[in-house]
LOZA-494184 format. One record per atom (N, C-alpha, C, CB): residue number from 1; residue in three letters; atom name; y, z, x. Coordinates in steps of 0.001 Angstrom, whole numbers. Glycine has a CB too. Layout:
// residues N
 resi resn name      c2      c3      c1
  NUM  ALA   CA       Y       Z       X
...
This chain:
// residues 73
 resi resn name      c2      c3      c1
    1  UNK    N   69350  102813  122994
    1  UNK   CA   70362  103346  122103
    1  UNK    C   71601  103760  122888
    1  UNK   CB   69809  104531  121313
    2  UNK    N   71072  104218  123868
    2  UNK   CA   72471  104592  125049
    2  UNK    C   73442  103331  125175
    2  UNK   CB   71846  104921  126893
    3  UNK    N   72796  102312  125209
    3  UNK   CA   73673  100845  126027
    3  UNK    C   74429  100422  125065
    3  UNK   CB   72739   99389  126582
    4  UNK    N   73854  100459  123777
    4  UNK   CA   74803  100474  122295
    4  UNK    C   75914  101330  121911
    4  UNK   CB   74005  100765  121196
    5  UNK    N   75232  102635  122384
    5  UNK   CA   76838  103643  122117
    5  UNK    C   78122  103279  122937
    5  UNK   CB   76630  105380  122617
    6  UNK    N   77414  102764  124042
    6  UNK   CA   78558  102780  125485
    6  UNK    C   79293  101446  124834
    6  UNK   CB   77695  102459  127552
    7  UNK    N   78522  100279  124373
    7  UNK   CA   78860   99075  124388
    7  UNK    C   79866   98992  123171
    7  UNK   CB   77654   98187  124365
    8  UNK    N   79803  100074  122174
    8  UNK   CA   80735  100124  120964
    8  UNK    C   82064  101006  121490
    8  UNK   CB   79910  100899  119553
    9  UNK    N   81559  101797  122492
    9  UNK   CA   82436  103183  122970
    9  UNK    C   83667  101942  123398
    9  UNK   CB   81576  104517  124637
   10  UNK    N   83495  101202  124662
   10  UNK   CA   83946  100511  125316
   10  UNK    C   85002   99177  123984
   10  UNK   CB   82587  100087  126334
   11  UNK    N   84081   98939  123275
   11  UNK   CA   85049   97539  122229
   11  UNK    C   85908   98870  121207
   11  UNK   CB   83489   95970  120735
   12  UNK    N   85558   99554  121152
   12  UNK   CA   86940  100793  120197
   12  UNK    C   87750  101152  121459
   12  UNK   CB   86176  102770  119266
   13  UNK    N   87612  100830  122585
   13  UNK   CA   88799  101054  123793
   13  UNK    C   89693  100292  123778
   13  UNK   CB   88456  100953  125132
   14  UNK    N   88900   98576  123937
   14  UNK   CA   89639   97695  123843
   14  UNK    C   90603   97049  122552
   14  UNK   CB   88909   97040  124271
   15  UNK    N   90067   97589  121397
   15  UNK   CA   90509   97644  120279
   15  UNK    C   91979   98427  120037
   15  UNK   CB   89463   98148  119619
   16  UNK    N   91430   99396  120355
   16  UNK   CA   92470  100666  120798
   16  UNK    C   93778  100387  121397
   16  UNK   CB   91838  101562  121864
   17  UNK    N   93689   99730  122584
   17  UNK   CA   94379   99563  123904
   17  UNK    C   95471   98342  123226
   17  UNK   CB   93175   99015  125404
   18  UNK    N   94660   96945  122452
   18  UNK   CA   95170   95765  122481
   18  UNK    C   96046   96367  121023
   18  UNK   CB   93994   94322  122504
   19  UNK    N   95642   97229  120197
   19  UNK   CA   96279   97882  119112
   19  UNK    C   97553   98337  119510
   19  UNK   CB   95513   98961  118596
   20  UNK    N   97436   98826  119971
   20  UNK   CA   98463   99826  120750
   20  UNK    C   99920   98859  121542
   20  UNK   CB   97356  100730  122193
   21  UNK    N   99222   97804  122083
   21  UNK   CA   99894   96579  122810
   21  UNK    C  101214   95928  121799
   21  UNK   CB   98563   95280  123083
   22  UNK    N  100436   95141  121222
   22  UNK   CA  101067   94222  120074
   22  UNK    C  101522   94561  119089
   22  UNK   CB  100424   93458  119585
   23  UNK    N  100797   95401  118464
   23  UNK   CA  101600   96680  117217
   23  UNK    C  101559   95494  116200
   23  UNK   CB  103698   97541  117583
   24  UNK    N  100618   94475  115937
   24  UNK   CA  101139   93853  114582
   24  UNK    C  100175   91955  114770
   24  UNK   CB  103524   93822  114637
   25  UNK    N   99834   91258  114106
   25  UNK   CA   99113   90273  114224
   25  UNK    C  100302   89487  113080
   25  UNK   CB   97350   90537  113896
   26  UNK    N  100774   88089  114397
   26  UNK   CA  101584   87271  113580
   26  UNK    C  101013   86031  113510
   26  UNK   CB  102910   87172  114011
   27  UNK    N  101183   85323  111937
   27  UNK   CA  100547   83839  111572
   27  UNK    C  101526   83413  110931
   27  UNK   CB   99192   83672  110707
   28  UNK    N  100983   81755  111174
   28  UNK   CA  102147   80969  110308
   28  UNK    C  101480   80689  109446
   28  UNK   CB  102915   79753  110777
   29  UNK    N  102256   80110  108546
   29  UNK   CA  101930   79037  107234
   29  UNK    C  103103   78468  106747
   29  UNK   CB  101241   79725  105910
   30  UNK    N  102400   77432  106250
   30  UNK   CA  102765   76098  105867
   30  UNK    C  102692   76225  104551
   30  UNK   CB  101959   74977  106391
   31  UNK    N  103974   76032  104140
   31  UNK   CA  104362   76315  102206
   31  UNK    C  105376   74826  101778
   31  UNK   CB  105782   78326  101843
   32  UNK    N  104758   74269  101109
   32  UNK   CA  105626   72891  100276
   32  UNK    C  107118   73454   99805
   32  UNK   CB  104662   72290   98575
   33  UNK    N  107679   73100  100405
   33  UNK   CA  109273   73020   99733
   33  UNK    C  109737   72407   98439
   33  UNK   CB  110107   72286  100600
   34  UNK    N  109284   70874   98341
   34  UNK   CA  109605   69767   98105
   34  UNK    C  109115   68653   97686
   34  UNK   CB  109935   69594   98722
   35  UNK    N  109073   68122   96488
   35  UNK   CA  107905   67050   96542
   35  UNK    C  108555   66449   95413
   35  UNK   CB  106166   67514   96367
   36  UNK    N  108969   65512   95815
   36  UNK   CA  109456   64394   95045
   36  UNK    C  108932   62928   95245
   36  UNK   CB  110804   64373   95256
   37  UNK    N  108059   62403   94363
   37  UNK   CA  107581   61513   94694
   37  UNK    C  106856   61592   95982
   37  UNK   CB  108383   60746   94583
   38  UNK    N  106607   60039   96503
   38  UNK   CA  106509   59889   97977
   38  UNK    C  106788   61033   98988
   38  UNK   CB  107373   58887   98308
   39  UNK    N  107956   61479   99083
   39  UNK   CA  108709   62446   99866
   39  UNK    C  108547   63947   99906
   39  UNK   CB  109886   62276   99539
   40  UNK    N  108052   64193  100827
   40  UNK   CA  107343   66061  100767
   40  UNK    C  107644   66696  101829
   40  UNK   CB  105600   66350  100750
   41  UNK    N  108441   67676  101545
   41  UNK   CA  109439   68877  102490
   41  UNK    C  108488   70335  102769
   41  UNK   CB  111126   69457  101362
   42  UNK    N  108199   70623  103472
   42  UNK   CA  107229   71619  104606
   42  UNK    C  108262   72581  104875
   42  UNK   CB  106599   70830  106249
   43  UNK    N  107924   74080  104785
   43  UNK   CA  108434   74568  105643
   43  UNK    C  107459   75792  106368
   43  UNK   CB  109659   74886  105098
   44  UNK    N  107815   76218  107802
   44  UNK   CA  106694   76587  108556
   44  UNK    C  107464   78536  108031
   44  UNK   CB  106610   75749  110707
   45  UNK    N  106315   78922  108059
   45  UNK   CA  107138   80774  108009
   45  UNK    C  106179   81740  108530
   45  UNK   CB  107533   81525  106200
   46  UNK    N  106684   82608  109404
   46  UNK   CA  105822   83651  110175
   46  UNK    C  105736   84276  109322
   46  UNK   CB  106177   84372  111337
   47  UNK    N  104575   85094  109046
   47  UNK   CA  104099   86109  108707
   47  UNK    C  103337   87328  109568
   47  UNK   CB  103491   85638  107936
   48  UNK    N  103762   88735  109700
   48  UNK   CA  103332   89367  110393
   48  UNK    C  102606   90648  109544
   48  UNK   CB  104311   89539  111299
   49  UNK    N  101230   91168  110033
   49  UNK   CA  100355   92309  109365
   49  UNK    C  100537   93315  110447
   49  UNK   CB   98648   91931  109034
   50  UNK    N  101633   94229  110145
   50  UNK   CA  101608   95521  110967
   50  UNK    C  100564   96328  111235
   50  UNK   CB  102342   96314  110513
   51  UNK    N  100391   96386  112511
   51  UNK   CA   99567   97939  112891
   51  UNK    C  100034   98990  113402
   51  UNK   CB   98617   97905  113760
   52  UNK    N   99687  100001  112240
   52  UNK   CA  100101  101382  112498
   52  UNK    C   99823  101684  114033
   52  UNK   CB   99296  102415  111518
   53  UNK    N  100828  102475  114806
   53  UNK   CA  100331  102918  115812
   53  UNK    C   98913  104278  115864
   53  UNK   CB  101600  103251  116382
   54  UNK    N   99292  104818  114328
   54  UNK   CA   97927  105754  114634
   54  UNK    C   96371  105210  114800
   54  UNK   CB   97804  106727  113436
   55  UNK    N   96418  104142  114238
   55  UNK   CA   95070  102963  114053
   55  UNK    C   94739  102802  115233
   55  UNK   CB   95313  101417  113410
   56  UNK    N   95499  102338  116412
   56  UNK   CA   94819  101683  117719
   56  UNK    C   94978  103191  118191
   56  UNK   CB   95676  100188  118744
   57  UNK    N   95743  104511  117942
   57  UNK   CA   95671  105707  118865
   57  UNK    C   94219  106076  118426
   57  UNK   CB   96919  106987  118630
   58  UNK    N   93435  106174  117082
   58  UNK   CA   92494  106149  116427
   58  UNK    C   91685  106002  117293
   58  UNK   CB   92466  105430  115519
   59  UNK    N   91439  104503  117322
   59  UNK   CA   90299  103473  117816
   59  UNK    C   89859  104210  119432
   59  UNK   CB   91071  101543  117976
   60  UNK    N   91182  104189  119785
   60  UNK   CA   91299  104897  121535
   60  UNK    C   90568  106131  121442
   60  UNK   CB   93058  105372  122194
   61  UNK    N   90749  106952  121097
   61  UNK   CA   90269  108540  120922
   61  UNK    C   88722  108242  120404
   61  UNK   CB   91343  109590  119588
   62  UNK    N   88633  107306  119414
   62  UNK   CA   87220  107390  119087
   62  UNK    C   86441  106416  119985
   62  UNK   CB   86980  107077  117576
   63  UNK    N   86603  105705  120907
   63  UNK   CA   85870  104955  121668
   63  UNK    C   85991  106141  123192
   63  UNK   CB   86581  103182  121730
   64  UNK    N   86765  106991  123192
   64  UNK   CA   86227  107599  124090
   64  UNK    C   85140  109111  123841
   64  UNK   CB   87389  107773  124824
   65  UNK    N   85644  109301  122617
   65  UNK   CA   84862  110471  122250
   65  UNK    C   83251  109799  122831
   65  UNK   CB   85036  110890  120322
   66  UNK    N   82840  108400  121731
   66  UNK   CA   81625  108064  122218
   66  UNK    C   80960  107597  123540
   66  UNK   CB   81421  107379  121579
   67  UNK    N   82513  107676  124203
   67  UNK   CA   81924  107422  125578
   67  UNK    C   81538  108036  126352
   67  UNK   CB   82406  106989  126209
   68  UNK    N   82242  109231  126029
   68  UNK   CA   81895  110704  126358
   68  UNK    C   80605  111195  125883
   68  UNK   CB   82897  111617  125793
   69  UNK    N   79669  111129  124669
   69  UNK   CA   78604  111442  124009
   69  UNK    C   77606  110513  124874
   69  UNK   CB   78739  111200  122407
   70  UNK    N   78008  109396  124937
   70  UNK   CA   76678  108525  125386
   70  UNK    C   76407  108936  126869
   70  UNK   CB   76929  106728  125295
   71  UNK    N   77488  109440  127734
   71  UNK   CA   77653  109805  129050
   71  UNK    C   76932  110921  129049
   71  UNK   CB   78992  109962  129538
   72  UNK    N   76971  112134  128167
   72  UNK   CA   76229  113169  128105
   72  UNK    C   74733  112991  127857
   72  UNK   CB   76772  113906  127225
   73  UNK    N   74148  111968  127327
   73  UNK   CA   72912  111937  127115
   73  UNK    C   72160  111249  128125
   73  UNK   CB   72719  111471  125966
């Protein structure tokens, strides 16, 4: 049970950390413009899903709290 706390403690660090980094997860997509007949117009458009900075400060604080708990036991 120890190697599990540490092993979750440790991925809410990295969670945390890479949160904290990027501040936001960007994707494209591909949306039809155009379609006339034969002939079909694409256009590409970023889309970005913000992350709050309190979310990865979150993740950080709580992957060490448990790292701290599992260390104590």
């Amino acid at each position: 049970m120890k190697s599990g706390l540490l092993v979750i403690a440790v991925v809410l660090i990295a969670i945390g950390v890479v949160s904290l980094a990027y501040q936001g997860i960007t994707y494209t997509t591909r949306e039809k413009v155009l379609e006339v007949g034969p002939i079909k117009a694409t256009a590409e458009k970023e889309k970005t899903i913000p992350l709050p900075p309190i979310l990865g400060g979150l993740a950080l604080a709580g992957g060490v709290v448990l790292l701290v708990a599992g260390a104590r036991r």
